[in-house]
Each structure stands twice: as structure tokens, then as C-alpha cells.
GUSE-562569 format. One record per residue: residue number from 1; x, y, z of N, C-alpha, C, O in turn. Coordinates in steps of 0.001 Angstrom, whole numbers, plus 500000, padded with zeros to 6 digits. Example, Ala and Ser with C-alpha at 12.3 -4.5 7.8 and 13.67 -1.06 7.14 Angstrom:
REM residues 2
<pt><nr>1</nr><n_u>513190</n_u><n_v>494310</n_v><n_w>507800</n_w><ca_u>512300</ca_u><ca_v>495500</ca_v><ca_w>507800</ca_w><c_u>513200</c_u><c_v>496700</c_v><c_w>507800</c_w><o_u>514236</o_u><o_v>496681</o_v><o_w>508465</o_w></pt>
<pt><nr>2</nr><n_u>512850</n_u><n_v>497750</n_v><n_w>507080</n_w><ca_u>513670</ca_u><ca_v>498940</ca_v><ca_w>507140</ca_w><c_u>512900</c_u><c_v>500030</c_v><c_w>507870</c_w><o_u>513409</o_u><o_v>501138</o_v><o_w>508039</o_w></pt>
***
This chain:
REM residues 83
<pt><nr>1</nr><n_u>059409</n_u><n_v>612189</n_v><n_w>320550</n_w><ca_u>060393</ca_u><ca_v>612086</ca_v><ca_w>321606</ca_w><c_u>059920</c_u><c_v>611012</c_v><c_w>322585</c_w><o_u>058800</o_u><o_v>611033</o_v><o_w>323096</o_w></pt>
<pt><nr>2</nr><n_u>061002</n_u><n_v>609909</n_v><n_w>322856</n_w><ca_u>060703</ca_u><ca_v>609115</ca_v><ca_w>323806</ca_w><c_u>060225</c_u><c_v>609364</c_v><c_w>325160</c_w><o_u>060265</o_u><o_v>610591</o_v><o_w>325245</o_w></pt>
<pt><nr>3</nr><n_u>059783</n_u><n_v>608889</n_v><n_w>326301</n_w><ca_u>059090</ca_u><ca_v>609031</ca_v><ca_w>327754</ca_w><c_u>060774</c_u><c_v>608917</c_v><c_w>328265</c_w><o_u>061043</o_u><o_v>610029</o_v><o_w>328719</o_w></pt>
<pt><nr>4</nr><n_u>061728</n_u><n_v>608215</n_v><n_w>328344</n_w><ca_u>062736</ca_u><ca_v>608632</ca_v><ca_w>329012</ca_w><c_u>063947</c_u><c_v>609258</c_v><c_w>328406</c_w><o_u>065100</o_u><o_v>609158</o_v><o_w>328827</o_w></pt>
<pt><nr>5</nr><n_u>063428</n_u><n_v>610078</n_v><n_w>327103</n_w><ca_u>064203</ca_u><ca_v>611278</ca_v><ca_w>327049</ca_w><c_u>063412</c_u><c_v>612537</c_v><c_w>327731</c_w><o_u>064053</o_u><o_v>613543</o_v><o_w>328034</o_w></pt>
<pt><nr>6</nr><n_u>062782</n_u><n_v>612502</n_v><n_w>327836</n_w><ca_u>061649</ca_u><ca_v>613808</ca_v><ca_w>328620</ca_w><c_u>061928</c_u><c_v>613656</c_v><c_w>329732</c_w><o_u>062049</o_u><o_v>614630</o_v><o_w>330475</o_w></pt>
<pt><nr>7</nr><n_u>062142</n_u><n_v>612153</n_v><n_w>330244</n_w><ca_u>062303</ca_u><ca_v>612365</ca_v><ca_w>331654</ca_w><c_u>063765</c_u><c_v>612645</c_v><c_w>331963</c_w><o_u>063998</o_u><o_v>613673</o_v><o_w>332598</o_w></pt>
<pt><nr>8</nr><n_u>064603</n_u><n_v>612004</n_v><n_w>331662</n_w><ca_u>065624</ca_u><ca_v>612995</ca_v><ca_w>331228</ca_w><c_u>065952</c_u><c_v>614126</c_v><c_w>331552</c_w><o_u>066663</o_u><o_v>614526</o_v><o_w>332473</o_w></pt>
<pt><nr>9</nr><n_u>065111</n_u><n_v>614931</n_v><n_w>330323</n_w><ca_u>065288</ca_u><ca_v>616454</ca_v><ca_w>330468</ca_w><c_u>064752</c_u><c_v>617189</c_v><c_w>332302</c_w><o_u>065388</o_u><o_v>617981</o_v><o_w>332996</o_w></pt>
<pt><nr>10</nr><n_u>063300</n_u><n_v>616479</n_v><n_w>332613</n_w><ca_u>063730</ca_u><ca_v>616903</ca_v><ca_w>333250</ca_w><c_u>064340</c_u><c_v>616771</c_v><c_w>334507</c_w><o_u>064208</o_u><o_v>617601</o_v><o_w>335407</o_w></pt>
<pt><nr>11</nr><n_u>064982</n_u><n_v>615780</n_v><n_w>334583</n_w><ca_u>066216</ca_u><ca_v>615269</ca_v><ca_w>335484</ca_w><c_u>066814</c_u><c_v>616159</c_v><c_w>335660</c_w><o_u>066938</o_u><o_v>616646</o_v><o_w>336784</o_w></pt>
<pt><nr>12</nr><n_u>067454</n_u><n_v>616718</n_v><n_w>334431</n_w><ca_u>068315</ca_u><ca_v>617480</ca_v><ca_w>333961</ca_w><c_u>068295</c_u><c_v>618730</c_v><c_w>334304</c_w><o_u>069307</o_u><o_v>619301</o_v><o_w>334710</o_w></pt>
<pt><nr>13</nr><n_u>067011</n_u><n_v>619374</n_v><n_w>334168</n_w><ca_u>066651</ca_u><ca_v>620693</ca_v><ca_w>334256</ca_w><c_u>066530</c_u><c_v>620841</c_v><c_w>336434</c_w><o_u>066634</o_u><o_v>621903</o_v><o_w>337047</o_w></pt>
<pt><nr>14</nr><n_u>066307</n_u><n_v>619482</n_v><n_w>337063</n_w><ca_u>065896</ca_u><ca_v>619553</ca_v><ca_w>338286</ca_w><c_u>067460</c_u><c_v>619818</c_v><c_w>338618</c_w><o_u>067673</o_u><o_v>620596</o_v><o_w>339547</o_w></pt>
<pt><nr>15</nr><n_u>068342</n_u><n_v>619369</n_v><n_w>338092</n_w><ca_u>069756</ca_u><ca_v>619173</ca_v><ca_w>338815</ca_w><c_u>070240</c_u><c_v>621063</c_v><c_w>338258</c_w><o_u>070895</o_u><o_v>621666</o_v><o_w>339109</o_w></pt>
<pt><nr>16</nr><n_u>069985</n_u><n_v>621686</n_v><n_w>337220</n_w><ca_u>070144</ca_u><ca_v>622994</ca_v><ca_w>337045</ca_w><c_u>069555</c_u><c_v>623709</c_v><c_w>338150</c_w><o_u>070298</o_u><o_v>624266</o_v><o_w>338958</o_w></pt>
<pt><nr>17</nr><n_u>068179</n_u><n_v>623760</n_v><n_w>338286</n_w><ca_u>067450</ca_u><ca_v>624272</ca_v><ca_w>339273</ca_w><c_u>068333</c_u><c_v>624167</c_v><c_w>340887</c_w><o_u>068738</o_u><o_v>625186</o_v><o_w>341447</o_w></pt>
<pt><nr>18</nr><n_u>068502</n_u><n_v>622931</n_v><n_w>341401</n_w><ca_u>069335</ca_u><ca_v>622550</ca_v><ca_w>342335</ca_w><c_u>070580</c_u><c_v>623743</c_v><c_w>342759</c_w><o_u>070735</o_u><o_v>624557</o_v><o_w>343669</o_w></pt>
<pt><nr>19</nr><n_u>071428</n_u><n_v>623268</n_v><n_w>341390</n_w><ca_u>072957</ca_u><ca_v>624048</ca_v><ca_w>341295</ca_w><c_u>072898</c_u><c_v>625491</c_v><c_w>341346</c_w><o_u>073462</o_u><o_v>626282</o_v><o_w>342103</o_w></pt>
<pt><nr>20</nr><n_u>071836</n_u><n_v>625730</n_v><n_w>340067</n_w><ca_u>071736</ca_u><ca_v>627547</ca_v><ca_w>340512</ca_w><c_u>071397</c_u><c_v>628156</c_v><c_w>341638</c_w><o_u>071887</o_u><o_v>629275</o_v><o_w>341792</o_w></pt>
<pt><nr>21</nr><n_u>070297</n_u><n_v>627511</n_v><n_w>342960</n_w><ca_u>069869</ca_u><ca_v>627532</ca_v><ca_w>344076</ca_w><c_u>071229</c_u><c_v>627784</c_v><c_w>345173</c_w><o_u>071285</o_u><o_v>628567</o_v><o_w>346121</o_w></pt>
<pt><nr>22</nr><n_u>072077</n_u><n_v>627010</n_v><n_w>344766</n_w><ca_u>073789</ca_u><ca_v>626303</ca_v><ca_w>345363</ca_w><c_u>074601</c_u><c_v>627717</c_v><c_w>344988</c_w><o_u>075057</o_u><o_v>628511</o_v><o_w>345811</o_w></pt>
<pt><nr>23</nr><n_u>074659</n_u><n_v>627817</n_v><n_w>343627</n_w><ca_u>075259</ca_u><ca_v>629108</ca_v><ca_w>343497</ca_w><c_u>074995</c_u><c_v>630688</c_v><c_w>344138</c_w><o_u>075599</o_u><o_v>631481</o_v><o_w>344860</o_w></pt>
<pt><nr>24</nr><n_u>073806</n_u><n_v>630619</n_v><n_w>343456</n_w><ca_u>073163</ca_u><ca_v>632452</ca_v><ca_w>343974</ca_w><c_u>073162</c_u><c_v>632016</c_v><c_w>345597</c_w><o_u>073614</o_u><o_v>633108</o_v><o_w>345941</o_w></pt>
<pt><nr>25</nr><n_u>073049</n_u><n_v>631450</n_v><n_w>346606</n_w><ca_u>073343</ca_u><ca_v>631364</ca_v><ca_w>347883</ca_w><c_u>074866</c_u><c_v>631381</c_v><c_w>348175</c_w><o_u>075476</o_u><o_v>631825</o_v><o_w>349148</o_w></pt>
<pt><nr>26</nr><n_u>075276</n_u><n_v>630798</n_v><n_w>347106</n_w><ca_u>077178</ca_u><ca_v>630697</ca_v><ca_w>347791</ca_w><c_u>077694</c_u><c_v>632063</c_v><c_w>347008</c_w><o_u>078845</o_u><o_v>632431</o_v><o_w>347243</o_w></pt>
<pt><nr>27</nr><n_u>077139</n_u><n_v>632583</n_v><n_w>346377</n_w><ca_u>077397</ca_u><ca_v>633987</ca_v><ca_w>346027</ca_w><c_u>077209</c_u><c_v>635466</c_v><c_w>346672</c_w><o_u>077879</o_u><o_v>636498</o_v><o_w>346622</o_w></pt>
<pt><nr>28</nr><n_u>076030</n_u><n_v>635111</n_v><n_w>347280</n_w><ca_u>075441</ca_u><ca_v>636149</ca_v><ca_w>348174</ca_w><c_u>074351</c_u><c_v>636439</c_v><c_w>347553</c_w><o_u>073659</o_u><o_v>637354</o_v><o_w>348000</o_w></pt>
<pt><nr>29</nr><n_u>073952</n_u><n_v>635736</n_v><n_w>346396</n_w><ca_u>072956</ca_u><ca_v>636997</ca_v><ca_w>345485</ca_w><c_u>071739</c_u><c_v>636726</c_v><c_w>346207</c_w><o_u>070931</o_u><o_v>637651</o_v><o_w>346295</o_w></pt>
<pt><nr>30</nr><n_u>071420</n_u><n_v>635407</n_v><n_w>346839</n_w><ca_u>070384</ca_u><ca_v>635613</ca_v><ca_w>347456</ca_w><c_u>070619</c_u><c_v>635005</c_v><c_w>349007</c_w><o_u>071774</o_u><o_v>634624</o_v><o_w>349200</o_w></pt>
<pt><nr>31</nr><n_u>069584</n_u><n_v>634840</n_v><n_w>350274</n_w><ca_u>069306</ca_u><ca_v>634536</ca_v><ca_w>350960</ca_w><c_u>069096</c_u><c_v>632963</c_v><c_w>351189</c_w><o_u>068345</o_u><o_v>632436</o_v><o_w>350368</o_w></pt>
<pt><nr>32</nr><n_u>069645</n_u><n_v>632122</n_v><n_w>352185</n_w><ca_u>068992</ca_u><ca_v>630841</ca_v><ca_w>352423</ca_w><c_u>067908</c_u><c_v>630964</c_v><c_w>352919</c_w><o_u>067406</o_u><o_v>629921</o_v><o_w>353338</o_w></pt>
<pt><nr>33</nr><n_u>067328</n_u><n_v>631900</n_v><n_w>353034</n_w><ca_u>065990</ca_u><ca_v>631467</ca_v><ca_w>353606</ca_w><c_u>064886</c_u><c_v>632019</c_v><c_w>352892</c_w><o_u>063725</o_u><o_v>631839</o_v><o_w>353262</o_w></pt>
<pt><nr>34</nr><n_u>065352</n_u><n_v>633015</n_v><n_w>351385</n_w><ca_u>064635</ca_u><ca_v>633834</ca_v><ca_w>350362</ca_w><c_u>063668</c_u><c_v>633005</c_v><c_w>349706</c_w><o_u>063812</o_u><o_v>631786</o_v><o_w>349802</o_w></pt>
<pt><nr>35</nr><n_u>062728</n_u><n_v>633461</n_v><n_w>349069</n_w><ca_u>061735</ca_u><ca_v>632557</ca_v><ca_w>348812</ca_w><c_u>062138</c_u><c_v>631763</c_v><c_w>347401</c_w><o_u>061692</o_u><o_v>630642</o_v><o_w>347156</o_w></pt>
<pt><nr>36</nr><n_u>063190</n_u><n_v>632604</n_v><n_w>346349</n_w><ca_u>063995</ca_u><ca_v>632372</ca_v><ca_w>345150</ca_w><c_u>064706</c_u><c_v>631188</c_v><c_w>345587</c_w><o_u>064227</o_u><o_v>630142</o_v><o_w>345148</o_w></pt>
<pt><nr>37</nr><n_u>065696</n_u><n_v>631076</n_v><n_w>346318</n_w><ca_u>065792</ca_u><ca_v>630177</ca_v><ca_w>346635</ca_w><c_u>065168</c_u><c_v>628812</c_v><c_w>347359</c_w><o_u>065859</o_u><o_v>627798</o_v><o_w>347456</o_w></pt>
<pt><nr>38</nr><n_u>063939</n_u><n_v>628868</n_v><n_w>347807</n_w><ca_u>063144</ca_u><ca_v>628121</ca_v><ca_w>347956</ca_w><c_u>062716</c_u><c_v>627420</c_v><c_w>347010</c_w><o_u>062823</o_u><o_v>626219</o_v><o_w>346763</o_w></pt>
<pt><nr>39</nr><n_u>062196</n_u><n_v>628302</n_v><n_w>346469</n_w><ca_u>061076</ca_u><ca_v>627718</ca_v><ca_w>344944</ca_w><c_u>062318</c_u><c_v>627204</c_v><c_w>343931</c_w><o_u>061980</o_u><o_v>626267</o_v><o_w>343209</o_w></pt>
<pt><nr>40</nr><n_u>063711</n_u><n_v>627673</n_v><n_w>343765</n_w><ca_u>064285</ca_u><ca_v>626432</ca_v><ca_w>343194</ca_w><c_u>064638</c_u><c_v>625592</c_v><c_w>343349</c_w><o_u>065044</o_u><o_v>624882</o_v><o_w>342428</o_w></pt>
<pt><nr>41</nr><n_u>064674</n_u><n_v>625134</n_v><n_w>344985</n_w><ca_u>065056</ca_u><ca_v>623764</ca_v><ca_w>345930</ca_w><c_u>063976</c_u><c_v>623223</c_v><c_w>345413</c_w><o_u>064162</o_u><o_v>622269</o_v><o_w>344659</o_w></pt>
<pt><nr>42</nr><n_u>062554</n_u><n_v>623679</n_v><n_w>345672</n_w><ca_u>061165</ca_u><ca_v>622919</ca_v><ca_w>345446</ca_w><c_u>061155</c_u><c_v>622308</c_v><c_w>344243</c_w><o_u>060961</o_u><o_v>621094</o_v><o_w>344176</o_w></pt>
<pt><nr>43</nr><n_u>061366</n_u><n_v>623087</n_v><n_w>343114</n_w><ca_u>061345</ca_u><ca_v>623282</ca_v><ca_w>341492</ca_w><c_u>062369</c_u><c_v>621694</c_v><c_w>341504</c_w><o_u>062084</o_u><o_v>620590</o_v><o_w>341043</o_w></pt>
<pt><nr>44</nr><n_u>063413</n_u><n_v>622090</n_v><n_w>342114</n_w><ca_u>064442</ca_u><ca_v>621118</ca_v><ca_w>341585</ca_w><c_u>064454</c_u><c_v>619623</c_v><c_w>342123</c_w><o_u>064623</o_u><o_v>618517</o_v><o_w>341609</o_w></pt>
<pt><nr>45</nr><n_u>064184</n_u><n_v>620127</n_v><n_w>343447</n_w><ca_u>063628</ca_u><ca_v>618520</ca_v><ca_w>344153</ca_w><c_u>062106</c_u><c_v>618103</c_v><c_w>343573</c_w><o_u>061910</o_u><o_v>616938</o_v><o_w>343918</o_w></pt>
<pt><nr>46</nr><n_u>061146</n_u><n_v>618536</n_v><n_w>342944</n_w><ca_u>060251</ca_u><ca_v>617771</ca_v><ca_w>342212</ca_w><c_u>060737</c_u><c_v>616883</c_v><c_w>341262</c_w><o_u>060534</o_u><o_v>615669</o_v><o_w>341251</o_w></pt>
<pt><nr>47</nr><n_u>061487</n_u><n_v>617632</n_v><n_w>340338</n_w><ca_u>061757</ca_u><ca_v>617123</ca_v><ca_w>338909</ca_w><c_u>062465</c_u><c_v>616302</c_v><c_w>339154</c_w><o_u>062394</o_u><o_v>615313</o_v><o_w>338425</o_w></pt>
<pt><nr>48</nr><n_u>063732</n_u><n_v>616288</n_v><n_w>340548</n_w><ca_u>064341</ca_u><ca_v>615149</ca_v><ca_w>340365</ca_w><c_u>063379</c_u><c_v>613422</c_v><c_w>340786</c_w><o_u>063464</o_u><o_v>612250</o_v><o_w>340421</o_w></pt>
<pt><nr>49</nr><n_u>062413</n_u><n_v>614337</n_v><n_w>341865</n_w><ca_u>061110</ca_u><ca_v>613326</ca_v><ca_w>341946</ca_w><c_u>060861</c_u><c_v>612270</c_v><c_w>341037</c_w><o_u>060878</o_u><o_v>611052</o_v><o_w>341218</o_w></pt>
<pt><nr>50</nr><n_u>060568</n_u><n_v>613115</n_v><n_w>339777</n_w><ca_u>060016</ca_u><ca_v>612192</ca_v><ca_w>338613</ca_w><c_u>060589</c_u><c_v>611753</c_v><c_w>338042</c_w><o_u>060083</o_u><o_v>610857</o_v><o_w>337367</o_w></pt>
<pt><nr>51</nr><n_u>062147</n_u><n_v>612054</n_v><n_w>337862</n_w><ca_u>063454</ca_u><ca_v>611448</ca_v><ca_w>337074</ca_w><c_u>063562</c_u><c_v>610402</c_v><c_w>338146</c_w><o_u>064047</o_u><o_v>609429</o_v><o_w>337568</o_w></pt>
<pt><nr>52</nr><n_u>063404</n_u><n_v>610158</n_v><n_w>339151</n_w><ca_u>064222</ca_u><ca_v>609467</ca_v><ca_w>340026</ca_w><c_u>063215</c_u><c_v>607933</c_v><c_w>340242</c_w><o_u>063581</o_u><o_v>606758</o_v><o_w>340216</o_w></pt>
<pt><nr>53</nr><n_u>062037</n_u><n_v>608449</n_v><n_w>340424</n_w><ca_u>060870</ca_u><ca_v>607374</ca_v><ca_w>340314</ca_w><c_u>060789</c_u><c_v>606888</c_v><c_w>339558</c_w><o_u>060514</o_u><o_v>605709</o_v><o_w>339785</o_w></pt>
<pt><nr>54</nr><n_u>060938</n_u><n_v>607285</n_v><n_w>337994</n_w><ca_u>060871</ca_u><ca_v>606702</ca_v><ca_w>336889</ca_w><c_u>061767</c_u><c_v>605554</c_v><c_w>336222</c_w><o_u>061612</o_u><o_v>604733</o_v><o_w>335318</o_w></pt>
<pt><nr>55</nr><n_u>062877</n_u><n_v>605940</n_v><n_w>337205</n_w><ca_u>063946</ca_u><ca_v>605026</ca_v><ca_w>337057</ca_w><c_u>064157</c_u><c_v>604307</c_v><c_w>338005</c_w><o_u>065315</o_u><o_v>603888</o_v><o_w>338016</o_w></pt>
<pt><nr>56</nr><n_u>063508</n_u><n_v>603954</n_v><n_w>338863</n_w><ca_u>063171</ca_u><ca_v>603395</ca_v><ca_w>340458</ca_w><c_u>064434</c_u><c_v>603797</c_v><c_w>341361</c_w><o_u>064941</o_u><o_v>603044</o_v><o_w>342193</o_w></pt>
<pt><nr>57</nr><n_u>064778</n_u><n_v>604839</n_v><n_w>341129</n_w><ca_u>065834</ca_u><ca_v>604876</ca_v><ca_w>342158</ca_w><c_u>064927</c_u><c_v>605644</c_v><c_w>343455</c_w><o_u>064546</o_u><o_v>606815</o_v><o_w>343431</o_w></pt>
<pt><nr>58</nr><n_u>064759</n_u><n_v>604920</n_v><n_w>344274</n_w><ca_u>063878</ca_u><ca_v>605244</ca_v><ca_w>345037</ca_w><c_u>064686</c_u><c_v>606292</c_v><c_w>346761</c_w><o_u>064261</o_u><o_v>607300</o_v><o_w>347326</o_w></pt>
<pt><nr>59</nr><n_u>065840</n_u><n_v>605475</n_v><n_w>347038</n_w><ca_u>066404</ca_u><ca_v>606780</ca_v><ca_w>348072</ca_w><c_u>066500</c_u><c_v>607948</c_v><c_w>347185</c_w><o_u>066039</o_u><o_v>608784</o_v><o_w>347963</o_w></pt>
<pt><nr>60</nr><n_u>066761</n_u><n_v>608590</n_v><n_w>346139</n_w><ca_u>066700</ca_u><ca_v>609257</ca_v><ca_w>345804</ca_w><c_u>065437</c_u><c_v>610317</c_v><c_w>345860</c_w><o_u>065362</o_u><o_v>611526</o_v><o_w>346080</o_w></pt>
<pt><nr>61</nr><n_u>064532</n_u><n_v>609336</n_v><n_w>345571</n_w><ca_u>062741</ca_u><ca_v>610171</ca_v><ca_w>345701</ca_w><c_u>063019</c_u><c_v>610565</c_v><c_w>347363</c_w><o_u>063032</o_u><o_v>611620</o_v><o_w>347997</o_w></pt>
<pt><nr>62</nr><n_u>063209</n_u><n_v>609286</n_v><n_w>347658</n_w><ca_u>063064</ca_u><ca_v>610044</ca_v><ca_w>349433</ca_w><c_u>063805</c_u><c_v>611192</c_v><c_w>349681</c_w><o_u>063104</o_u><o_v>612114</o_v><o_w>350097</o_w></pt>
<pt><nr>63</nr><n_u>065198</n_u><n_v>611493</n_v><n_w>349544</n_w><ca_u>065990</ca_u><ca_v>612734</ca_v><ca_w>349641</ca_w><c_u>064967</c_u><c_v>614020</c_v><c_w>349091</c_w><o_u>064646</o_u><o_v>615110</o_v><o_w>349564</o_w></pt>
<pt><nr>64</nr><n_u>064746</n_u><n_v>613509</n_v><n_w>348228</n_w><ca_u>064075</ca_u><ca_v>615000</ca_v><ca_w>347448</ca_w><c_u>062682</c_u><c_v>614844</c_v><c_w>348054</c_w><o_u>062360</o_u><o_v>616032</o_v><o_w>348037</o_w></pt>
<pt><nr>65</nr><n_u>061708</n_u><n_v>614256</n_v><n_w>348540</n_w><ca_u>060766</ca_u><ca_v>614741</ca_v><ca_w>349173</ca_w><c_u>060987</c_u><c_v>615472</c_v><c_w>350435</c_w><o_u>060370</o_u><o_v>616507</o_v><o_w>350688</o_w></pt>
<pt><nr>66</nr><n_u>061993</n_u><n_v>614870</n_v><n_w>351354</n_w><ca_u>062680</ca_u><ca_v>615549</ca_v><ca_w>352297</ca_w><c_u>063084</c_u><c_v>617185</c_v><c_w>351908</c_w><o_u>062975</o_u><o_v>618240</o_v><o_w>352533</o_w></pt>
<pt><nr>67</nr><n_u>063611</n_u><n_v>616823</n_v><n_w>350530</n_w><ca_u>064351</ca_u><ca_v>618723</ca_v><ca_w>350157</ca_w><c_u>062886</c_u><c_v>619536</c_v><c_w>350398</c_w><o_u>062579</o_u><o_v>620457</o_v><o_w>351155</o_w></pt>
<pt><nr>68</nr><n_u>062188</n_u><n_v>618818</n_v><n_w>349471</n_w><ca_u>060888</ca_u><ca_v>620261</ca_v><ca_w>349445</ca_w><c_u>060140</c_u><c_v>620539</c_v><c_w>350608</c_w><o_u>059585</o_u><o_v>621614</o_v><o_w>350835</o_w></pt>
<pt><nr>69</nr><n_u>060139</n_u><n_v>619094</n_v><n_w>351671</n_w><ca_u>059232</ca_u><ca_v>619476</ca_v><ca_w>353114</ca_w><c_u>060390</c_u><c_v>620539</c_v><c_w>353644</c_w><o_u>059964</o_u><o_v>621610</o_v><o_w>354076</o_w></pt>
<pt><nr>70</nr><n_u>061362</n_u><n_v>620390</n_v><n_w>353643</n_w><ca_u>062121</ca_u><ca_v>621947</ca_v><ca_w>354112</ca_w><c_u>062492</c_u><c_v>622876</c_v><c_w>353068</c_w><o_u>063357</o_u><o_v>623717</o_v><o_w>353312</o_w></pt>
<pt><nr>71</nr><n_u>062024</n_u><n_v>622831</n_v><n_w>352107</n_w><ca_u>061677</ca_u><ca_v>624547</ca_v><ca_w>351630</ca_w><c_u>060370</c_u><c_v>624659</c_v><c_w>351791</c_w><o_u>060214</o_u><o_v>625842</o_v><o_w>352092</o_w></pt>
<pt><nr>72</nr><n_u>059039</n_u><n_v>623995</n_v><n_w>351768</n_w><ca_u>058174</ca_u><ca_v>624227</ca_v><ca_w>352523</ca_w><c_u>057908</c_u><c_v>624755</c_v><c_w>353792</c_w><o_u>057033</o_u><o_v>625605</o_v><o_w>353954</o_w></pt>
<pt><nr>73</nr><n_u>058774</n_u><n_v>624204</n_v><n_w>354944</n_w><ca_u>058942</ca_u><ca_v>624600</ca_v><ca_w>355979</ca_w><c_u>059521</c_u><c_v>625854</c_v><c_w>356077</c_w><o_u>058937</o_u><o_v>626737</o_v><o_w>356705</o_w></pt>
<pt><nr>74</nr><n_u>060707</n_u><n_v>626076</n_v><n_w>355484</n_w><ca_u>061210</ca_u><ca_v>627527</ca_v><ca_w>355228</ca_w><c_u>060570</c_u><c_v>628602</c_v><c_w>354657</c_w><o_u>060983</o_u><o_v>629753</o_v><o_w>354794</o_w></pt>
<pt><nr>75</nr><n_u>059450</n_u><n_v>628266</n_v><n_w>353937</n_w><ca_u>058678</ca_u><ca_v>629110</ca_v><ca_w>353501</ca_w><c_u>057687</c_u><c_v>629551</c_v><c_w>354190</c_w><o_u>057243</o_u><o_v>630694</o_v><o_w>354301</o_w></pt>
<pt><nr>76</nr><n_u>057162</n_u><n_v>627940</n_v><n_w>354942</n_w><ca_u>055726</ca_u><ca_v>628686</ca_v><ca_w>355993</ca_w><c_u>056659</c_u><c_v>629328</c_v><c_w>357311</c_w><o_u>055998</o_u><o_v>630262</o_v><o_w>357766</o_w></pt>
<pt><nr>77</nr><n_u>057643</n_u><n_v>629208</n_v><n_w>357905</n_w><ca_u>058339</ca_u><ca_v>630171</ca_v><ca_w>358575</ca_w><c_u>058870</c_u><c_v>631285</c_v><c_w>358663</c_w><o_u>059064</o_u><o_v>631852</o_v><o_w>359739</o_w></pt>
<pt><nr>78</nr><n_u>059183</n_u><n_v>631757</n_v><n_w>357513</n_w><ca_u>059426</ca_u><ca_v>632855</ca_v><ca_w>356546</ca_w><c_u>057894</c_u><c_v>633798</c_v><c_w>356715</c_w><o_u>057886</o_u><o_v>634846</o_v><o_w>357361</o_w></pt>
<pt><nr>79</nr><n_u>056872</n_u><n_v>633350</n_v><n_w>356162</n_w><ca_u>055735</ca_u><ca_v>634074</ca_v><ca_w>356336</ca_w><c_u>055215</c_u><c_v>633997</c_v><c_w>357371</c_w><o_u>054520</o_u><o_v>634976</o_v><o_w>357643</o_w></pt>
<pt><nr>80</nr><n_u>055254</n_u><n_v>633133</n_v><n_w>358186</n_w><ca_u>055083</ca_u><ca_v>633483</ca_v><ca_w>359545</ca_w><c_u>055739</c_u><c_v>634864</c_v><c_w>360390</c_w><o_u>055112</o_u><o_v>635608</o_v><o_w>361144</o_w></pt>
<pt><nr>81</nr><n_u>057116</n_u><n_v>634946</n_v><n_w>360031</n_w><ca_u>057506</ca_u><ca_v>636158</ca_v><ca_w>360363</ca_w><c_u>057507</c_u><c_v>637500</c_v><c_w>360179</c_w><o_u>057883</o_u><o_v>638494</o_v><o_w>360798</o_w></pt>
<pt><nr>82</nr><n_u>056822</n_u><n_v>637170</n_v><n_w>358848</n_w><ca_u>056434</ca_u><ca_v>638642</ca_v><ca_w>358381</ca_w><c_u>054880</c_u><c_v>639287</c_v><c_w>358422</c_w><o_u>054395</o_u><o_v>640093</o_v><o_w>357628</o_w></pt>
<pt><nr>83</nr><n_u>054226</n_u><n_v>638641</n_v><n_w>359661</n_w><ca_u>052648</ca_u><ca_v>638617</ca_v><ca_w>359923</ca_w><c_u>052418</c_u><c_v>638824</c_v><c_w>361311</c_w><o_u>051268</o_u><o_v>638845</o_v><o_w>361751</o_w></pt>
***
């Protein structure tokens, strides 16, 4: 398998991660500020990281480093509150 079919995939898999994050919040099933939804903002803004660099689309990297410093942030605030 080629290096930009892998990357590709996981382009692909970052933009799933993303959408399901989009859904179970616009559903109710989870919380915007739940850690599930965190870790698939994180999950999904990495991968698009490496899909996005790889192909130099570079505002793109920036958006998604931005996504994960605020599920980061949402996360160390989150546990902050429960301490």
C-alpha cells in the first residue's frame, strides 16, 4: 500500500472521528464538555494533522492544532473541577 493511500485513510478516519464527535453532541448522547467527546475532537484533529501536512495544506494543520489545544483545554478544566 502506497504512503498516500494510508494517509488517506487516515484523513479519512480523522474526518469520521470529527463527525461522530458532531453527532453524539447534536444528539444528546454525550456532553460538550465529556471527555468522549474530547478524545474524538483530539483523535480527529491529529489525523487530520497528518493528512493535511502531508499534502501541504497547511491552514488546515493550523485549524486542527487549534481543535486539540481546546479539547486539551477542556479536558484540563474538566479535571480541574472535579478535584
Amino acid at each position: 500500500m502506497s504512503n498516500s493511500i494510508l494517509i488517506d485513510i487516515v484523513g479519512w478516519a480523522g474526518v469520521i472521528a470529527l463527525l461522530v464527535a458532531y453527532a453524539l453532541v447534536s444528539t444528546k448522547k454525550v456532553a460538550g464538555d465529556s471527555l468522549t467527546y474530547q478524545l474524538l475532537n483530539m483523535a480527529g484533529g491529529a489525523f487530520l494533522i497528518v493528512n493535511s501536512a502531508f499534502y501541504g495544506a497547511y491552514p488546515s494543520v493550523g485549524v486542527n492544532v487549534a481543535w486539540i489545544g481546546i479539547a486539551i483545554f477542556a479536558i484540563a478544566r474538566k479535571a480541574r473541577q472535579r478535584t
